[in-house]
C-alpha positions, 0 to 999 in steps of 0.5 A, a space after each residue: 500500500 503507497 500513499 499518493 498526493 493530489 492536487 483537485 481543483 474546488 469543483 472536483 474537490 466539494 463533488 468528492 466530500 459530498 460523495 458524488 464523485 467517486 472516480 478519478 482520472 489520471 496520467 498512471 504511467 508517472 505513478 504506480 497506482 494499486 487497488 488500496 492505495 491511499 490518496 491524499 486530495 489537496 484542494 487547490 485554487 487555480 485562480 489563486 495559485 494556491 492550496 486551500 489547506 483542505 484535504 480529504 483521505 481516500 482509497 483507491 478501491 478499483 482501476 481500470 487502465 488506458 489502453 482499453 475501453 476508449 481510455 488512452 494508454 498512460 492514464 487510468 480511471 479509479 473508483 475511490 472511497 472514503 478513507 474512514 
C-alpha cells in the first residue's frame, strides 16, 4: 500500500466530500497506482495559485487502465472511497 498526493481543483474537490464523485482520472504511467492505495486530495485554487489547506483521505478501491475501453494508454480511471 503507497500513499499518493493530489492536487483537485474546488469543483472536483466539494463533488468528492459530498460523495458524488467517486472516480478519478489520471496520467498512471508517472505513478504506480494499486487497488488500496491511499490518496491524499489537496484542494487547490487555480485562480489563486494556491492550496486551500483542505484535504480529504481516500482509497483507491478499483482501476481500470488506458489502453482499453476508449481510455488512452498512460492514464487510468479509479473508483475511490472514503478513507474512514
Amino acid at each position: 500500500m503507497k500513499l499518493h498526493e493530489l492536487k483537485t481543483w474546488p469543483s472536483n474537490y466539494q463533488a468528492m466530500v459530498d460523495g458524488v464523485k467517486t472516480w478519478d482520472w489520471r496520467r498512471d504511467d508517472d505513478r504506480d497506482f494499486e487497488v488500496g492505495d491511499r490518496i491524499t486530495f489537496f484542494e487547490f485554487d487555480p485562480h489563486e495559485q494556491r492550496d486551500t489547506n483542505r484535504e480529504l483521505q481516500m482509497v483507491i478501491s478499483y482501476i481500470m487502465h488506458g489502453g482499453q475501453f476508449g481510455i488512452p494508454p498512460g492514464y487510468c480511471i479509479m473508483s475511490i472511497v472514503e478513507d474512514k
